[in-house]
SEKOLVEX-328852 format. One record per residue (C-alpha): chain; z, x, y. Coordinates in Angstrom, 2 decimals, padded with zeros to 5 digits. Layout:
BEGIN
{'A',{Z,X,Y}}
...
This chain:
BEGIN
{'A',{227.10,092.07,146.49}}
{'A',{227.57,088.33,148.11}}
{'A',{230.57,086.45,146.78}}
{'A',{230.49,083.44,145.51}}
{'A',{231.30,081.39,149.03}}
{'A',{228.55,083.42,150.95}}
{'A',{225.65,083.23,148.24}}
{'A',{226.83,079.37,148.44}}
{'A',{226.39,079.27,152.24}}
{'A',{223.02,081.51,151.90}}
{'A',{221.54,078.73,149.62}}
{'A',{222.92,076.17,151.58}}
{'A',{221.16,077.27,154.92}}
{'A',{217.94,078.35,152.40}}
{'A',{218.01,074.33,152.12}}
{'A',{218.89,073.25,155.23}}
{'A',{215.52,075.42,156.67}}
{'A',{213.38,074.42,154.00}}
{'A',{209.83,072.67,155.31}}
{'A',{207.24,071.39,153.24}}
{'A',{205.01,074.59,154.40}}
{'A',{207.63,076.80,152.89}}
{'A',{207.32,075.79,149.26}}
{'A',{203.46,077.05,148.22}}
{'A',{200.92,074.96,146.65}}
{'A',{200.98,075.96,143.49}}
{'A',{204.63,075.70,142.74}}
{'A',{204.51,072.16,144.76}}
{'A',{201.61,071.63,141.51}}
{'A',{203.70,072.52,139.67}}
{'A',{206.82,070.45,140.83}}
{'A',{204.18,067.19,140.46}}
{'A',{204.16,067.94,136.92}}
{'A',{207.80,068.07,136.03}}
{'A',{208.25,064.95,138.34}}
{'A',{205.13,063.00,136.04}}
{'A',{207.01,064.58,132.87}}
{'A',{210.21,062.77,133.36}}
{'A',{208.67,059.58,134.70}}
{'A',{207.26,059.67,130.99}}
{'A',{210.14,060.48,129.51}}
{'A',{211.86,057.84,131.27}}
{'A',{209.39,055.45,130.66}}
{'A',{209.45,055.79,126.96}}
{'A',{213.15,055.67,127.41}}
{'A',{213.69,052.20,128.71}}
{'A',{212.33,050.65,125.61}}
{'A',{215.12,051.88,123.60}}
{'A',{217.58,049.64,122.59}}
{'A',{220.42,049.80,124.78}}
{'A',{218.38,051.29,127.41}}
{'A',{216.45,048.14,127.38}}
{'A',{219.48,046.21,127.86}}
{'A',{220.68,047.94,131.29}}
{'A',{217.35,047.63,132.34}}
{'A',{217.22,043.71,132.04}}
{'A',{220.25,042.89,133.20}}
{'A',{219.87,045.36,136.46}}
{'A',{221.10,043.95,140.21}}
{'A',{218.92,043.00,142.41}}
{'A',{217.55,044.63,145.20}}
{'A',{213.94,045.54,147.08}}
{'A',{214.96,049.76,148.29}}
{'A',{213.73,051.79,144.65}}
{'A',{212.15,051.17,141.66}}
{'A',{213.28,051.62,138.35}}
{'A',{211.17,053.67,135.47}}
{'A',{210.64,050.85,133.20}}
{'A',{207.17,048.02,132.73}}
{'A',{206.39,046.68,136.23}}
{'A',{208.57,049.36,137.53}}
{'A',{210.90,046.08,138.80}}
{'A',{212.53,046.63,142.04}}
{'A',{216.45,046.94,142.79}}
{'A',{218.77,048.86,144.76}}
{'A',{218.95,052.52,145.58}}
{'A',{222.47,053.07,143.99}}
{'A',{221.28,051.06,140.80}}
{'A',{217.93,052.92,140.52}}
{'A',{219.91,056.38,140.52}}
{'A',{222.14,055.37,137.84}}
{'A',{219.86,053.58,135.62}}
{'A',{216.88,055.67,135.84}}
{'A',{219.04,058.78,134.74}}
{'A',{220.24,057.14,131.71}}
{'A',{216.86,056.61,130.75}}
{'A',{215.66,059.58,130.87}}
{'A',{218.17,060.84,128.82}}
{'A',{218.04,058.61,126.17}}
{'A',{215.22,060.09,123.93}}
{'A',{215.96,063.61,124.20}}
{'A',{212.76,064.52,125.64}}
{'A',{213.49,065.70,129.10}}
{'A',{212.43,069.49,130.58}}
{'A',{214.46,072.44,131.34}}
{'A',{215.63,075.43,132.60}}
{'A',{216.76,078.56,130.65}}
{'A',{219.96,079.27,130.32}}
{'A',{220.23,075.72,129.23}}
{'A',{220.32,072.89,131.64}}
{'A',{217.88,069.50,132.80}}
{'A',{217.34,070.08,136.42}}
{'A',{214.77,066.69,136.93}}
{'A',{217.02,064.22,134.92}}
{'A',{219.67,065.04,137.27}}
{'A',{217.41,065.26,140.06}}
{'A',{214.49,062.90,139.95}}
{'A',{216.49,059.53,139.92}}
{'A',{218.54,060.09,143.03}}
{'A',{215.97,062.29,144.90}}
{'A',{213.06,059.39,144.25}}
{'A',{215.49,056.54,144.53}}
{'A',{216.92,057.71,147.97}}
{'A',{213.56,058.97,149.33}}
{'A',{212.10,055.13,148.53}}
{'A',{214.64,053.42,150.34}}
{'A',{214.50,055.33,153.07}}
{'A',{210.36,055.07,152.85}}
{'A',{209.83,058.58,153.08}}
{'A',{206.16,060.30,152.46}}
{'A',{205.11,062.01,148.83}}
{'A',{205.58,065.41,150.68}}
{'A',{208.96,065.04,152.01}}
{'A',{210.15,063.60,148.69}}
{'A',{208.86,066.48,146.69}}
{'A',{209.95,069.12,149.02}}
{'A',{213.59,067.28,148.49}}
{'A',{212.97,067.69,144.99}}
{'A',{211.95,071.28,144.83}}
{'A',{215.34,072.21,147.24}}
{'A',{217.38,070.36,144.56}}
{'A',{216.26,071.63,141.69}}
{'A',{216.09,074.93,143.24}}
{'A',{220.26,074.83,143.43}}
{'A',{220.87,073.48,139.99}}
{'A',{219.56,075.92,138.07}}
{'A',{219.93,079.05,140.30}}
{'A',{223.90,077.71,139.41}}
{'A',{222.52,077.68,135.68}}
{'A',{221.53,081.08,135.68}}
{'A',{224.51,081.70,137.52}}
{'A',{227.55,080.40,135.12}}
{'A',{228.74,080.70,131.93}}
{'A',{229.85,077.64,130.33}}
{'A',{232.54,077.34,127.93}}
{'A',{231.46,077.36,124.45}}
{'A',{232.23,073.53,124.37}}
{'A',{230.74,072.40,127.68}}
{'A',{227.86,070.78,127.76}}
{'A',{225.46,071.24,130.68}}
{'A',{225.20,067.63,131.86}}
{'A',{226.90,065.98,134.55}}
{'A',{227.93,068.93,136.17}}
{'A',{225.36,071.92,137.41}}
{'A',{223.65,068.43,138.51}}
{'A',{226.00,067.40,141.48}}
{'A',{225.57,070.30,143.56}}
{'A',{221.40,070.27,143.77}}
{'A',{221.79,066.47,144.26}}
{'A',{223.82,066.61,146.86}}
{'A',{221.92,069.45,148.59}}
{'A',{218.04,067.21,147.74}}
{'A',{220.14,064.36,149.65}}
{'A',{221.65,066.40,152.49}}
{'A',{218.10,068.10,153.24}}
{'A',{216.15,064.16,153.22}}
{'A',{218.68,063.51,155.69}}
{'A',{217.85,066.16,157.71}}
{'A',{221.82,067.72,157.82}}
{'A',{222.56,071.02,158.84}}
{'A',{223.56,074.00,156.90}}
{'A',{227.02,073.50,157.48}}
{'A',{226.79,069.45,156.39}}
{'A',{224.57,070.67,153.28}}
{'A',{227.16,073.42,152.67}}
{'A',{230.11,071.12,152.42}}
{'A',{228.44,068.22,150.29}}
{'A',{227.37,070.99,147.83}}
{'A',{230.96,072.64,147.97}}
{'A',{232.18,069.08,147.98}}
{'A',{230.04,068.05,144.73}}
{'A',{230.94,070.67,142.51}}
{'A',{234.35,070.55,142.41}}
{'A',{234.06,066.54,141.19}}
{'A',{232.04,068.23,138.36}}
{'A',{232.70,066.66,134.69}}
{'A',{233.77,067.76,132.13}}
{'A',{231.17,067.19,129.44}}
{'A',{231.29,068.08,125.62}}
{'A',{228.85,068.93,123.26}}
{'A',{231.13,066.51,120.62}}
{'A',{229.96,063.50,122.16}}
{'A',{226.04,064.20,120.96}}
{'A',{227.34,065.89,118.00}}
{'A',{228.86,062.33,117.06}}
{'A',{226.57,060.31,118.06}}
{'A',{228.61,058.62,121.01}}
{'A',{225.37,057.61,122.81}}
{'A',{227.38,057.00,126.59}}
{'A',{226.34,060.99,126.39}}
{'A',{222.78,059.72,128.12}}
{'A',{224.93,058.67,131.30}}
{'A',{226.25,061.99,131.70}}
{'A',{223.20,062.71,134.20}}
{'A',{223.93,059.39,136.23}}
{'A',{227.35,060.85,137.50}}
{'A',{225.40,063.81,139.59}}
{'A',{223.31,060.82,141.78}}
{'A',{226.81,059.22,142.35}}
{'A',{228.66,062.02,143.55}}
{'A',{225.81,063.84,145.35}}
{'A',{225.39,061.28,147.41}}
{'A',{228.96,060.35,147.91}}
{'A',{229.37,064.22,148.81}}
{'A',{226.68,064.18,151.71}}
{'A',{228.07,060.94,152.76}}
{'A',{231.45,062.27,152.77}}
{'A',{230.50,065.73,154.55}}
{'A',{229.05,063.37,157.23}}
{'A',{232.42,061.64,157.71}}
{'A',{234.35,064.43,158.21}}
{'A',{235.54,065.15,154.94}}
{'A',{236.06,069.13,154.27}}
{'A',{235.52,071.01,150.84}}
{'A',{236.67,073.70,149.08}}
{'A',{234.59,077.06,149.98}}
{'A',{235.84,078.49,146.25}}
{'A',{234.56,075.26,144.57}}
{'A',{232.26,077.36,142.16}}
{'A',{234.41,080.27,141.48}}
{'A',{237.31,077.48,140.48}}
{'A',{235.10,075.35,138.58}}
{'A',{232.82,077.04,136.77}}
{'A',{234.16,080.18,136.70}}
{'A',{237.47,079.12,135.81}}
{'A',{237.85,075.57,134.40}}
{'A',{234.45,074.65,132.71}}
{'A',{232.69,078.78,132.29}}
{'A',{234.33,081.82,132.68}}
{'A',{232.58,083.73,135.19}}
{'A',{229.81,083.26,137.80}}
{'A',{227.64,085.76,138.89}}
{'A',{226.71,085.21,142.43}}
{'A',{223.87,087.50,142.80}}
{'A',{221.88,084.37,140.91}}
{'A',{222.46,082.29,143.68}}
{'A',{220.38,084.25,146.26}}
{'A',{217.89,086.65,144.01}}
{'A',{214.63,086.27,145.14}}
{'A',{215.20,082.67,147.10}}
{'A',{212.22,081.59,148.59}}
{'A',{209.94,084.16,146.30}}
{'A',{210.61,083.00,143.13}}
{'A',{211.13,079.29,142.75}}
{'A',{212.59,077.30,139.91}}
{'A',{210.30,074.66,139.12}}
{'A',{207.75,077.35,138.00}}
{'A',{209.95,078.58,135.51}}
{'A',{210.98,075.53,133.70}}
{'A',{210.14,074.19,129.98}}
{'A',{209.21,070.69,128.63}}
{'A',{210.18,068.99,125.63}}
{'A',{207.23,067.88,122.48}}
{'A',{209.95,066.96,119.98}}
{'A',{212.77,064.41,120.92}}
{'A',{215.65,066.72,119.57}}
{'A',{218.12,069.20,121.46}}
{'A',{215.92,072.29,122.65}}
{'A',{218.27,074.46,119.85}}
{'A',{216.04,072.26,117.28}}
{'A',{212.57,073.08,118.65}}
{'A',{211.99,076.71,117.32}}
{'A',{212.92,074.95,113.74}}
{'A',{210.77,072.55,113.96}}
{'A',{207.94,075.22,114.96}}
{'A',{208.82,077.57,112.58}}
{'A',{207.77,074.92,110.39}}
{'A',{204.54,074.77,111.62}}
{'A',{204.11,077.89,111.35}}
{'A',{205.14,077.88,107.82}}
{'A',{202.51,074.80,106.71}}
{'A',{199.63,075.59,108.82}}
{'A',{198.34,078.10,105.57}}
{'A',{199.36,074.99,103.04}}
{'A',{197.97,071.53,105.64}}
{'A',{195.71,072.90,107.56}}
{'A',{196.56,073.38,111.54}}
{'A',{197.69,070.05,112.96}}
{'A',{195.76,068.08,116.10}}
{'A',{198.78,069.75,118.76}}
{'A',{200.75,072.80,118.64}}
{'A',{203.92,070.66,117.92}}
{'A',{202.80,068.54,114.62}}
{'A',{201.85,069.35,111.54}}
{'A',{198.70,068.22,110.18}}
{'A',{200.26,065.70,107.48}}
{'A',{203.76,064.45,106.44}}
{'A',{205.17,066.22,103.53}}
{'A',{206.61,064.17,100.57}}
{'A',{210.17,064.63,100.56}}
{'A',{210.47,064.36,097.12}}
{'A',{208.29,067.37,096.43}}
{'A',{211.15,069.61,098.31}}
{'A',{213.49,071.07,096.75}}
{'A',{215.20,073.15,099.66}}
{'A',{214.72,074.47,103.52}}
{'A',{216.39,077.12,104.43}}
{'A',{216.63,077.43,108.44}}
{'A',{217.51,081.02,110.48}}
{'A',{218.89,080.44,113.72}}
{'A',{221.43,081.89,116.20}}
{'A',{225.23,081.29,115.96}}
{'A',{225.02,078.77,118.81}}
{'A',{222.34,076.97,117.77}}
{'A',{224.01,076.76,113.95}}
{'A',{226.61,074.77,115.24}}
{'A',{223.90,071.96,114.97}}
{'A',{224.67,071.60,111.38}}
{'A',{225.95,068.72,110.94}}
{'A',{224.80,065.27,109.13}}
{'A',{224.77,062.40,111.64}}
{'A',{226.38,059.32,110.63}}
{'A',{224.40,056.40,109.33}}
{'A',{221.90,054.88,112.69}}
{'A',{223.11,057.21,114.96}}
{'A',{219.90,058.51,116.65}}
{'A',{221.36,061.03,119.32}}
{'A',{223.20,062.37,116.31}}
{'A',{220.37,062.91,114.48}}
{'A',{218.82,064.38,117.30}}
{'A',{221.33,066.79,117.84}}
{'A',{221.10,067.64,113.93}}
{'A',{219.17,070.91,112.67}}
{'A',{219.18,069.31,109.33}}
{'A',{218.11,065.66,109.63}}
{'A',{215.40,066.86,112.42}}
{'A',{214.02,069.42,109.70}}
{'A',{213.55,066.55,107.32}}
{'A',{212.28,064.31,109.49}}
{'A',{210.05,066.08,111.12}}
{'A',{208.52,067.41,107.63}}
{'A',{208.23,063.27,106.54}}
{'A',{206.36,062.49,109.34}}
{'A',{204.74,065.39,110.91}}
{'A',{206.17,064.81,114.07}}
{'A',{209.62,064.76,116.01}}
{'A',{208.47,062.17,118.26}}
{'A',{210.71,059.22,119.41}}
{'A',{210.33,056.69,117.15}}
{'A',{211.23,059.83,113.99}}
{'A',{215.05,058.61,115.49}}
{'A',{214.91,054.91,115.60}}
{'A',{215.06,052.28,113.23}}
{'A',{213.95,052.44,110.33}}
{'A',{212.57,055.68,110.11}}
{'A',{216.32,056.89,111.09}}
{'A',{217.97,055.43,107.84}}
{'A',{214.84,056.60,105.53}}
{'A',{216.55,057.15,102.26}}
{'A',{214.71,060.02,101.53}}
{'A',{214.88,062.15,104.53}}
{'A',{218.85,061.72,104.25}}
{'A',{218.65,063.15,101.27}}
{'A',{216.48,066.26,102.01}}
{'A',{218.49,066.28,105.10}}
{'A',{221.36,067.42,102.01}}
{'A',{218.90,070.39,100.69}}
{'A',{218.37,071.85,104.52}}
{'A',{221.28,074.75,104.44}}
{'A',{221.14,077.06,108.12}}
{'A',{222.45,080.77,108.48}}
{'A',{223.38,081.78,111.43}}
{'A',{222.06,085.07,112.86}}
{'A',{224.21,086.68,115.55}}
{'A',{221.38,088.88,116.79}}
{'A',{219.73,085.71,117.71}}
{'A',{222.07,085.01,120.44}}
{'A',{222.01,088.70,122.20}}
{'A',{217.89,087.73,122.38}}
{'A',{218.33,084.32,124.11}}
{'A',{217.19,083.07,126.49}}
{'A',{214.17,085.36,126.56}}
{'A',{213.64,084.72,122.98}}
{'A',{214.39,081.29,121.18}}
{'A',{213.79,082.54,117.53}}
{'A',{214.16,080.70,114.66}}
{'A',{212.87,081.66,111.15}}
{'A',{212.47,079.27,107.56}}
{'A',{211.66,079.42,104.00}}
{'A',{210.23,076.06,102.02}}
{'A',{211.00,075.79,098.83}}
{'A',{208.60,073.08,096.40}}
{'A',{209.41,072.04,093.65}}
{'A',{206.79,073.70,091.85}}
{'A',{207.82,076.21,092.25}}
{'A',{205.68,077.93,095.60}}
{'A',{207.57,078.85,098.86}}
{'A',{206.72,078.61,102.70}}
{'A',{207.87,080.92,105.30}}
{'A',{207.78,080.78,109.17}}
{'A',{208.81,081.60,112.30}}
{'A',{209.00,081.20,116.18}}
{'A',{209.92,083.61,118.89}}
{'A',{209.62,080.89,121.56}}
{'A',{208.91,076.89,121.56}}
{'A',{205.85,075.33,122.37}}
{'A',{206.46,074.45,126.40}}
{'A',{209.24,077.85,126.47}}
{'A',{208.03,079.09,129.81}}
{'A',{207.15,082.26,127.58}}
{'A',{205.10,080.12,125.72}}
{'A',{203.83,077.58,128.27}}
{'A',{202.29,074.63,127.48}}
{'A',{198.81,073.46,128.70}}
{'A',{198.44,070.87,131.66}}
{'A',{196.41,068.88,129.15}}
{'A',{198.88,068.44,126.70}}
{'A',{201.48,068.12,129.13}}
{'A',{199.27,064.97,130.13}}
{'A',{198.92,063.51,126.81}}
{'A',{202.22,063.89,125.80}}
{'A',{202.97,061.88,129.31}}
{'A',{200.09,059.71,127.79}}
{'A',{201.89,058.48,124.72}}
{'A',{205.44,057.83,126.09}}
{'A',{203.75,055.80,129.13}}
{'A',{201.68,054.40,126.72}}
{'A',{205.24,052.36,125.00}}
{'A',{205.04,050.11,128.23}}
{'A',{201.70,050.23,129.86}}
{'A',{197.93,050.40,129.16}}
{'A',{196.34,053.63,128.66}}
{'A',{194.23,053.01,131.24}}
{'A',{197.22,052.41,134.12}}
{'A',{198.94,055.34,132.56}}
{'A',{196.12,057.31,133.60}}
{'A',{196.16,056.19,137.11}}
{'A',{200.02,056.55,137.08}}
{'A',{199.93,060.42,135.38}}
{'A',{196.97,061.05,139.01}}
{'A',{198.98,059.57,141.30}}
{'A',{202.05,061.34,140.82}}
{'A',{200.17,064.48,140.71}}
{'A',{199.11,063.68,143.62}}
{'A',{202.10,062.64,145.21}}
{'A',{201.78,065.00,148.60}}
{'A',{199.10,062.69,149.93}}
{'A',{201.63,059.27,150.07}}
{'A',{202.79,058.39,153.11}}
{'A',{205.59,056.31,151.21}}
{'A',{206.68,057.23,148.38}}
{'A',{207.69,053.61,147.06}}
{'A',{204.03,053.66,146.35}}
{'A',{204.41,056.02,143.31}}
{'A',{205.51,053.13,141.65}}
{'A',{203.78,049.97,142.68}}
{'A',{205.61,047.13,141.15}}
{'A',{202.52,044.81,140.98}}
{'A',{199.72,044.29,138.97}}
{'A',{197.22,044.10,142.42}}
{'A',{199.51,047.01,144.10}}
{'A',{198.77,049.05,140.92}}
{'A',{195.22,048.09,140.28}}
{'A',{194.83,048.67,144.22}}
{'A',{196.32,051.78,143.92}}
């Protein structure tokens, strides 16, 4: 059994090796489709609100491009930060189980750093693959604390190690900027989501900024702390690491293939509620036109009560988010239920204004009541169960249930919807048309000899392209 400090140094010279050969074509496929996920996801983010805001008054600069209309071009720093934010501001990013958002952490830094330094599609995505590789072989690795929320933190290492291996640095350099990056990991709580305190989405950002400053610092000279993961997440934010999930099967069995992506724009402990609900209606409306809506909103008003099954950690979502507060609601077993029931979806817009202060879905949001099933837990993360019961007001019931969520990666989703779902969020800032062109292009990202032109910030450049 490895320790800790040698599974880190095996991963870190697994990284260091890694060529584009190494990683096989499928799970390079595969990789394409995460990266075109969170370009959508991102996309669709920077026409929120506040996102919108950071994204108009952004520096200038001509070495990355952000993931907003036009793409406009800035600096490499400010496309890391602001492209992270982004894509965490709608609650639609993919995953890894145990619980963690390799790509949001990843894709920013790894795309901004590979465009400034004009790298090809291939090298970029190979980057990519090595990074999210560490972050959630760490996942898998660590317990959190109860209270610790995943972001900002598993990120730093994998960015640091995506970074090191552009930059062509030995294991030893790679090893120390990984070391180096996780102990400046944060400290992140699930109360910030819980109330609503929306700097949460630029809890992602922080893993660019110190996985870069970590390689750059490893190149300077600077040493790091060989028991950085044992101390940190094994002591101050989890209580124990096992470092056989560093190392198990590396270079057999790669991350990316195992990941899950998002259809409603809630927490991931909300999607087997909102599919046990499908489950549930399909008899009553009729199956819906995707495995994640139901075929027609339900009137409020004809509900009298839901009553929602779910594990003890997921029941913590139980709250009622304060009035506007969108990543509250989001995080919110209770006002997701009743939104999603009023308008047969959890997309994006179910969480902004005004659908977010719809009188009525507050106050079904009041009639939702969750039990919390301990045996739920000992199933997860092979099984993300959720069961509920509909009561009418006439007096008929509903039940349902879900072992895993539509997009689990034990209930995959299809490329196709995968595509449409990119589809609709590009389709907030560009034509259907260039979203098309945009969804091929990044699947097809190995054949660019520089990246940059994955996002072509001109109308002729993206025609052209």
């Amino acid at each position: 059994m490895l320790s800790s400090a040698h599974a880190m140094a095996a991963l870190a010279a697994f990284v260091a090796d890694l060529r584009d050969d190494d990683v096989p074509a499928a799970t390079r496929q595969r990789a394409t489709r995460i990266v075109a996920d969170t370009v959508g996801v991102a996309l669709r983010g920077s026409v929120t609100g506040p996102a919108a805001r950071l994204v108009a008054s952004r520096q200038d600069g001509d070495e990355a491009h952000l993931l907003a209309a036009g793409f406009p071009a800035t600096t490499r720093s400010e496309a890391a930060l602001l492209n992270a934010i982004l894509t965490c501001s709608t609650e639609l990013d993919e995953g890894t189980r145990p619980t963690g958002h390799p790509a949001m952490h990843l894709l920013p830094p790894v795309l901004a750093a590979s465009q400034a330094r004009r790298c090809s599609g291939r090298s970029f995505l190979t980057a990519f693959v090595a990074g999210y590789e560490v972050q959630a072989r760490l996942q898998r690795a660590v317990r959190l604390r109860d209270r610790v929320h995943c972001h900002g933190n598993f990120g730093h290492a994998g960015v640091a190690a995506a970074l090191a291996l552009l930059e062509g640095r030995p294991a030893e350099a790679v090893l120390t900027a990984m070391n180096g990056a996780v102990a400046l990991a944060s400290a992140t709580s699930y109360g910030a989501p819980y109330a609503g305190a929306s700097m949460h989405a630029a809890a992602p950002s922080t893993s660019g900024s110190v996985g870069a400053l970590a390689v750059r610092l490893a190149e300077a000279g600077y040493t790091a702390y060989d028991g950085a993961v044992d101390e940190t997440f094994g002591r101050l934010l989890g209580t124990a690491v096992d470092a056989d999930e560093l190392t198990r099967g590396l270079g057999s069995d790669w991350a990316v293939d195992g990941g899950y992506t998002k259809f409603h724009s809630t927490c991931g402990h909300v999607h087997p509620v909102l599919d046990a609900l499908v489950d549930a209606l399909a008899g009553r409306l009729g199956p819906g036109d995707a495995p994640w809506r139901l075929a027609a909103p339900v009137d409020p008003d004809q509900i009298a009560s839901v009553e929602v099954t779910v594990s003890s950690r997921a029941a913590e979502l139980a709250h009622l988010p304060p009035p506007g507060s969108a990543l509250s609601a989001r995080f919110s077993i209770r006002f997701s239920t009743a939104a999603f029931l009023a308008h047969a979806h959890a997309a994006a817009e179910v969480f902004e204004q005004p659908a977010l202060d719809d009188p009525r879905v507050r106050a079904l949001a009041e009639r939702v009541a969750i039990v919390a099933d301990p045996e739920l837990d000992r199933l997860f993360p092979e099984l993300h169960r959720a069961r509920v019961l509909v009561r009418f007001r006439d007096g008929t019931t509903a039940t349902g249930s879900c072992d895993n969520p539509y997009g689990n990666p034990y209930h995959p989703a299809s490329d196709a919807d995968v595509r449409r779902k990119f589809g609709e969020l590009a389709g907030a800032v560009m034509p259907a048309a260039e979203a098309d062109l945009l969804w091929q292009r990044i699947r097809d990202c190995d054949r660019l000899d520089d990246v940059r032109d994955l996002t072509p910030t001109s109308p002729i450049e993206r025609q052209q392209r």
